[in-house]
C-alpha positions as CSV (number, residue, x, y, z in Angstrom):
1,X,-0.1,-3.2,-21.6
2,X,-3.2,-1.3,-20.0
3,X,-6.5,-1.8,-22.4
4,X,-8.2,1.6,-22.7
5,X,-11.1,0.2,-20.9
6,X,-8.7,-0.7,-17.9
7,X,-7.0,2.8,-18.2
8,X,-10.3,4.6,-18.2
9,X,-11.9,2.5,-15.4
10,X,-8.7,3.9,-13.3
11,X,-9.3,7.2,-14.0
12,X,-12.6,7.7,-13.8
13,X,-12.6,5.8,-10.1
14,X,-9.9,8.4,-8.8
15,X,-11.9,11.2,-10.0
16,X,-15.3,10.2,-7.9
17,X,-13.6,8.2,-5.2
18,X,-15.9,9.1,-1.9
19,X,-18.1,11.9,-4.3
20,X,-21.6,10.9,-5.8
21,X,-20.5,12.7,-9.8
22,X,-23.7,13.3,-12.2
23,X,-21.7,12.2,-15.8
24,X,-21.2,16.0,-17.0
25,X,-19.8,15.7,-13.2
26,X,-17.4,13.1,-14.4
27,X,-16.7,14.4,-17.5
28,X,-15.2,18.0,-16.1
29,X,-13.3,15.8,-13.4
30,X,-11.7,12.9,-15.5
31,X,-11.4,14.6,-18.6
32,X,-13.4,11.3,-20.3
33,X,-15.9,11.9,-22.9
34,X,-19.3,10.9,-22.2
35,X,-18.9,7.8,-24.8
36,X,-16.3,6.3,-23.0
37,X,-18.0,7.3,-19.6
38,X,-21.2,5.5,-20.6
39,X,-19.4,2.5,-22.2
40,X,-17.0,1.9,-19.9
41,X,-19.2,1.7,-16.6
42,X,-21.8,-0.6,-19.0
43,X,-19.2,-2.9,-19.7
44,X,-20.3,-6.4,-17.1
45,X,-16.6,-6.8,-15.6
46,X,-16.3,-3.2,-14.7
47,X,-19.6,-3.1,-13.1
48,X,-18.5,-4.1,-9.4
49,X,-15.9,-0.6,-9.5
50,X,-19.5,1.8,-9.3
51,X,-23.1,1.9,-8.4
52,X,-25.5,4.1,-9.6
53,X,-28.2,6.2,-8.2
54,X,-31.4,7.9,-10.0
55,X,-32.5,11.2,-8.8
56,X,-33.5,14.3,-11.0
57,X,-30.7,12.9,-12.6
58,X,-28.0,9.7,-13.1
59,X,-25.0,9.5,-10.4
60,X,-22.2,7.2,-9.9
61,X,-20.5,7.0,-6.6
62,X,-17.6,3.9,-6.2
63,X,-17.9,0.6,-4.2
64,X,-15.2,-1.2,-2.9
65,X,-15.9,-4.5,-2.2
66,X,-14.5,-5.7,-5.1
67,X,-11.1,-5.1,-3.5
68,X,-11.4,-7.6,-0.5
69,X,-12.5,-9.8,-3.1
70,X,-9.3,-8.9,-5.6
71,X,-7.2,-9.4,-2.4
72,X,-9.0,-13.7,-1.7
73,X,-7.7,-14.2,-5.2
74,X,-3.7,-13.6,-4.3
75,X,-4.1,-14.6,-0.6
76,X,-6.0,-17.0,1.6
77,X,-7.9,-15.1,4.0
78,X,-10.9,-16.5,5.9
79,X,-14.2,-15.1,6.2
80,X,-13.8,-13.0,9.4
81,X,-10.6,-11.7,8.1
82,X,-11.9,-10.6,5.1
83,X,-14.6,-8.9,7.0
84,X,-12.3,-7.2,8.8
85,X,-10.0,-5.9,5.9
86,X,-13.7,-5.0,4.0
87,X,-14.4,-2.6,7.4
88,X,-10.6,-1.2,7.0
89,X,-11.0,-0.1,3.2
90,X,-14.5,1.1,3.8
91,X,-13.5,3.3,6.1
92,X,-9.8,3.8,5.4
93,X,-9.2,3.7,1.8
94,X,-10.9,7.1,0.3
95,X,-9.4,9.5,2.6
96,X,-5.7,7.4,1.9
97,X,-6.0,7.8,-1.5
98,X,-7.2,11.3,-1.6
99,X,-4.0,12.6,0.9
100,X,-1.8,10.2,-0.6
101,X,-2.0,9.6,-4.1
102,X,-2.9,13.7,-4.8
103,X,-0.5,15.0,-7.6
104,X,-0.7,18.4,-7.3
105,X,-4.4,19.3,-7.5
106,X,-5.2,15.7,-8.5
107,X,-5.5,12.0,-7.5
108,X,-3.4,9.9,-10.0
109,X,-1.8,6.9,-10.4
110,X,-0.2,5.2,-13.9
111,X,-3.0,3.0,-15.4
112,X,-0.4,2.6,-18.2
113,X,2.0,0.2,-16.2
114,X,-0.7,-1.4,-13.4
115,X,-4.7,-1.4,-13.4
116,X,-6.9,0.5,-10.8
117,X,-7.0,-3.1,-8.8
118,X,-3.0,-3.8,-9.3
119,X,-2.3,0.1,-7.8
120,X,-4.6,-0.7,-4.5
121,X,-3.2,-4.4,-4.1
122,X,0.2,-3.1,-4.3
123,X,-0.4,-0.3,-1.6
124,X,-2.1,-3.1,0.8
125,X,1.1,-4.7,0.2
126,X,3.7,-2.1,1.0
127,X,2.6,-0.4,3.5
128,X,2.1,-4.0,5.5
129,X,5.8,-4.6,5.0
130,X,6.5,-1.3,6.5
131,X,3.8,-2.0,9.1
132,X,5.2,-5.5,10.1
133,X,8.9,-3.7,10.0
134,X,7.7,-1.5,13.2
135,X,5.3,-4.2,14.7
136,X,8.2,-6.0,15.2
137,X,10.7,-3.4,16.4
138,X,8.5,-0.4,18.3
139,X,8.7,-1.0,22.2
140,X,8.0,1.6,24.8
141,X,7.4,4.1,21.9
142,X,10.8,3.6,20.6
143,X,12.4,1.5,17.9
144,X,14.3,-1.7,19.5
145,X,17.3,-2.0,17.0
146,X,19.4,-4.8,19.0
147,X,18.2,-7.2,17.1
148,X,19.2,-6.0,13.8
149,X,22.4,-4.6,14.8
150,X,23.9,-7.8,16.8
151,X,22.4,-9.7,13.6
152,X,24.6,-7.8,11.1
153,X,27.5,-7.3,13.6
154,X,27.5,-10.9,15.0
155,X,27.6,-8.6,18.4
156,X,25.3,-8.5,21.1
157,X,24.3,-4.8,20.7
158,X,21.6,-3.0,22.2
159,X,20.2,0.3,20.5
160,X,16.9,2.6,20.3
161,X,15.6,5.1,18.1
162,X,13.1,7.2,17.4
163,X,13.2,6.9,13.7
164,X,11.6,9.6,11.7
165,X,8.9,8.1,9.7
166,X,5.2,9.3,8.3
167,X,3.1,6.8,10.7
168,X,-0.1,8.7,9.4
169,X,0.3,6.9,6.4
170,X,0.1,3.4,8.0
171,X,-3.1,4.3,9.3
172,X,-4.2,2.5,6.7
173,X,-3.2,-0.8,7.9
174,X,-2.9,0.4,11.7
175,X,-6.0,-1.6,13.0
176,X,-5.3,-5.0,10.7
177,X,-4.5,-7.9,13.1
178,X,-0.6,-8.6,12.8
179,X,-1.2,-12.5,11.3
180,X,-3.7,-9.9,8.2
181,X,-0.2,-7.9,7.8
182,X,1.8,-10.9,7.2
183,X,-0.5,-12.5,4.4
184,X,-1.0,-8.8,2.6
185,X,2.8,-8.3,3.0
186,X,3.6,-11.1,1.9
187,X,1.4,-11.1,-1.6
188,X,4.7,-10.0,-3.5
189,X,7.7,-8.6,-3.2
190,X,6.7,-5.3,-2.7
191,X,5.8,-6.1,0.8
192,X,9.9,-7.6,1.6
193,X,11.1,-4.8,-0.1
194,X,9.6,-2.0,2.0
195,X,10.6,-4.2,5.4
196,X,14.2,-4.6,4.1
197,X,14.2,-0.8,2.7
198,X,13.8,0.2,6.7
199,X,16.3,-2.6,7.7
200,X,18.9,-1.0,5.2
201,X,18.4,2.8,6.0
202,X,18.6,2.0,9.3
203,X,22.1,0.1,9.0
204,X,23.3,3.1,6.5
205,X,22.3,6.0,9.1
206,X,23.7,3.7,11.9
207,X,27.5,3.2,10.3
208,X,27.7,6.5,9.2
209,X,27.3,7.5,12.9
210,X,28.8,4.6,13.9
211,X,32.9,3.6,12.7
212,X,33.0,0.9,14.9
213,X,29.8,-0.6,13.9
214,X,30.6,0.2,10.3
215,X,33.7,-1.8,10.2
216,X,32.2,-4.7,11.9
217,X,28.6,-4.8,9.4
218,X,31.8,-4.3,6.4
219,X,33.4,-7.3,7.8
220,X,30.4,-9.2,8.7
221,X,28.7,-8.8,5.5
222,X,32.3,-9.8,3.2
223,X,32.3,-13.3,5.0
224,X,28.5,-14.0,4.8
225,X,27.5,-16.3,2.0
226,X,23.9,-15.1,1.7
227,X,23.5,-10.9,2.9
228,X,21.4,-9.9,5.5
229,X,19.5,-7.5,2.9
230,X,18.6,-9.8,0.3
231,X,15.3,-8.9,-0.4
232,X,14.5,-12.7,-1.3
């Protein structure tokens, strides 16, 4: 369970993200009382999620270098990767999170189920695995399939797509180095999941057009001791 210092933490970062918010600012945006506002930014832990800025009057704008820093503590990264995931969320993150996360009119996430650093780890994490899934596969500006259709058949089979897929949202994760994308995908499952999630629609969009290949994954799939899509 979410402390309400946790849950507040979340939604007053989503409701400044790339803004600099006076607190009445923050107030009219998160829906927070100033009380909590005041206390909860005050509190030493939660101190790395803003900085602060004194003009005519007090604003808080976000930092996120906490979140290369969250990331070390699941998965060994060296120094010049880390500085090259820090240059990634500084200029990638906002502008995801703001087109993706948008409910509506408004950034949200649950802060009930995961914290603020558990929501951005896990995206990291899943869009890698869908990342490394076309790494592996794109060639020529198609999708090389052969490999994962004479895997499933026990065939040699050689297919291309052009599979229908929002790339703009990978763009968070577009310029990580490939061995970056294996350690973030690989943090937890979330990461094998979204790989084998492609792998699977695939293999259902393929059969379906497919009898031949349909009979052969059934047949393939009945004799195997371990399937092809277990996720781990």
């Amino acid at each position: 369970m979410i402390g309400d210092e946790e849950f507040n933490i979340g939604i007053l970062y989503l409701s400044v993200l790339d803004s600099k918010m006076s607190i009445n600012e923050c107030i009219a945006k998160s829906g927070l009382t100033a009380d909590q506002i005041s206390n909860t930014i005050s509190i030493p832990k939660f101190q790395k999620y803003f900085d602060k800025e004194v003009n005519e009057e007090l604003l808080i704008f976000c930092k996120t270098d906490w979140i290369t820093e969250d990331i070390r503590k699941h998965v060994a990264l060296s120094d010049s990767e880390s500085e090259i995931l820090e240059k990634v969320i500084n200029e990638n993150l906002m502008k995801h999170i703001i087109k993706y996360w948008k409910e509506g009119e408004k950034v949200k996430r649950d802060f009930e189920t995961r914290n603020l650093s558990e929501w951005i780890i896990s995206e990291f994490v899943f869009l890698s695995g869908f990342a490394m899934w076309f790494r592996e596969k794109d060639k020529d500006n198609e999708t090389d399939l052969s490999s994962l259709l004479s895997s499933v058949t026990g065939e040699n089979i050689e297919a291309k797509a052009n599979i229908e897929f929002d790339h703009e949202r990978l763009n968070l994760v577009s310029s990580i180095p490939t061995q970056i994308i294996q350690k973030l995908m690989g943090i937890n499952a979330a990461g094998k999941i979204a790989y084998r999630s492609l792998d699977m629609a695939v293999m259902k969009a393929m059969s379906e057009g497919n009898p031949e290949i349909a009979k052969k994954m059934k047949y393939d799939l009945t004799n195997k001791q371990k399937a092809w899509w277990k996720f781990w």
